[in-house]
C-alpha positions as YAML, in Angstrom:
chain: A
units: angstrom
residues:
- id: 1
  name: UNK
  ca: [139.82, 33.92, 104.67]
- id: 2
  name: UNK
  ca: [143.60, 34.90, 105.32]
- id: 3
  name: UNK
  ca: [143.87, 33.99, 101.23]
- id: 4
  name: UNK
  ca: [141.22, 36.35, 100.13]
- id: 5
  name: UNK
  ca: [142.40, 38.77, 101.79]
- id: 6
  name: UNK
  ca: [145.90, 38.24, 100.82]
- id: 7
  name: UNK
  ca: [144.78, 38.28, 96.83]
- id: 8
  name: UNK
  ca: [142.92, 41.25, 98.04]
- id: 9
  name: UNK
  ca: [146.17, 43.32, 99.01]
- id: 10
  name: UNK
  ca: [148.00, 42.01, 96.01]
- id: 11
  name: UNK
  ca: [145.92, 42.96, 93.95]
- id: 12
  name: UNK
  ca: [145.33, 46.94, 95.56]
- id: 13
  name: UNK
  ca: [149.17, 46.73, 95.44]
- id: 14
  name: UNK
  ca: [149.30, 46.34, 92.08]
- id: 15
  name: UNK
  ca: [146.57, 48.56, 90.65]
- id: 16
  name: UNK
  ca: [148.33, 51.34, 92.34]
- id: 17
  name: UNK
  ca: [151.56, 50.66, 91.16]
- id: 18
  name: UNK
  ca: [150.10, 50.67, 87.48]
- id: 19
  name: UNK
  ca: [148.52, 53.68, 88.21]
- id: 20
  name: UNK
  ca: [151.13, 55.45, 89.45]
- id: 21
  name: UNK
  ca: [153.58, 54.30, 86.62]
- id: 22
  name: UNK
  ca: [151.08, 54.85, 84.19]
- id: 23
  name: UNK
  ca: [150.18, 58.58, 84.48]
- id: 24
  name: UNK
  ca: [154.18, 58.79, 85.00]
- id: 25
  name: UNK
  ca: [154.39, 58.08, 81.50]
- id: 26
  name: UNK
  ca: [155.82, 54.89, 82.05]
- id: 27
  name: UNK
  ca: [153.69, 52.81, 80.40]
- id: 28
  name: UNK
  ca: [156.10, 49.76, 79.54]
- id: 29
  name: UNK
  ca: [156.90, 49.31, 82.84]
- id: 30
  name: UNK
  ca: [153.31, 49.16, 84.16]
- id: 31
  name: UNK
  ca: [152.94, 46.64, 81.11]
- id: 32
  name: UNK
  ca: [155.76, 44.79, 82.36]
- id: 33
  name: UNK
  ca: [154.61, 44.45, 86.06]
- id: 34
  name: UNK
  ca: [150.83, 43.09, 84.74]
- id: 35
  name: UNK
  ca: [152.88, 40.44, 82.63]
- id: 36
  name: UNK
  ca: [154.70, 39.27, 85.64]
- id: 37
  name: UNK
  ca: [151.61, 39.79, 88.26]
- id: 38
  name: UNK
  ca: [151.45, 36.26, 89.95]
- id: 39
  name: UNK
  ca: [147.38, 35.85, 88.73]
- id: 40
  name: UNK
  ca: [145.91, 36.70, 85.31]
- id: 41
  name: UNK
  ca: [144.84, 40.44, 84.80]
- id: 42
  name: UNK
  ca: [141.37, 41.27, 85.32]
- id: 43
  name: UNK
  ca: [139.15, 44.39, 83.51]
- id: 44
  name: UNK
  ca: [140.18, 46.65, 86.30]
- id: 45
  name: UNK
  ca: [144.10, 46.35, 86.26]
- id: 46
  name: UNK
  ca: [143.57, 46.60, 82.24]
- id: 47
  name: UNK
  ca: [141.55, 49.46, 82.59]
- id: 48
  name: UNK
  ca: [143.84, 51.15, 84.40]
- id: 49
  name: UNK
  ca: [146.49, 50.37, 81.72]
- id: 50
  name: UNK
  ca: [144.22, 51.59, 79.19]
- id: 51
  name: UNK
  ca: [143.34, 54.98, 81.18]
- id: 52
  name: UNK
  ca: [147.06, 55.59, 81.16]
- id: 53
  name: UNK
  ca: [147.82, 54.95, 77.50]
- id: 54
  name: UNK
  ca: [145.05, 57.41, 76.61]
- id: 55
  name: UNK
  ca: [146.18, 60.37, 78.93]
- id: 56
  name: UNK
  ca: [149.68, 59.96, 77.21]
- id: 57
  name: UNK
  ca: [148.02, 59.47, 73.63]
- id: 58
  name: UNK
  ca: [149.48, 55.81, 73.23]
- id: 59
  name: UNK
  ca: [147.24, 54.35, 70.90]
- id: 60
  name: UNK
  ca: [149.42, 51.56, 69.81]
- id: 61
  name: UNK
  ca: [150.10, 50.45, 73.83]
- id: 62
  name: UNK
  ca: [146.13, 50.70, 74.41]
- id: 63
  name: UNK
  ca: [145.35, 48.23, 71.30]
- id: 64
  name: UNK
  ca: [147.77, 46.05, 72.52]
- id: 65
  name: UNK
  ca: [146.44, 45.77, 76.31]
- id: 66
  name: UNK
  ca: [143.32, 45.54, 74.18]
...
């Protein structure tokens, strides 16, 4: 239980943190943090990515989370 809702946090944590760095423009650096997240991205924390790269019209970053 204390696991799940450890990965739980984490993973809040890090969507939020992409988010934020995202819409900041700061794409690479969201990019960076989902390449050294300790569990594989999921839809969601790509999503988010991709939401990002679209508000700041980077096509090229968005095919490449693709």
């Amino acid at each position: 239980m204390l696991q799940l809702l450890t990965t739980a946090l984490i993973t809040f944590y890090g969507l939020f943190d992409i988010c934020f760095k995202g819409r900041a423009g700061k794409l690479q650096e969201a990019y960076d943090f989902i390449k050294k997240m300790p569990y594989e991205a999921d839809a969601t924390v790509l999503g988010v990515l991709m939401g990002a790269c679209r508000l700041h019209g980077a096509v090229e970053s968005g095919n490449e989370v693709a």
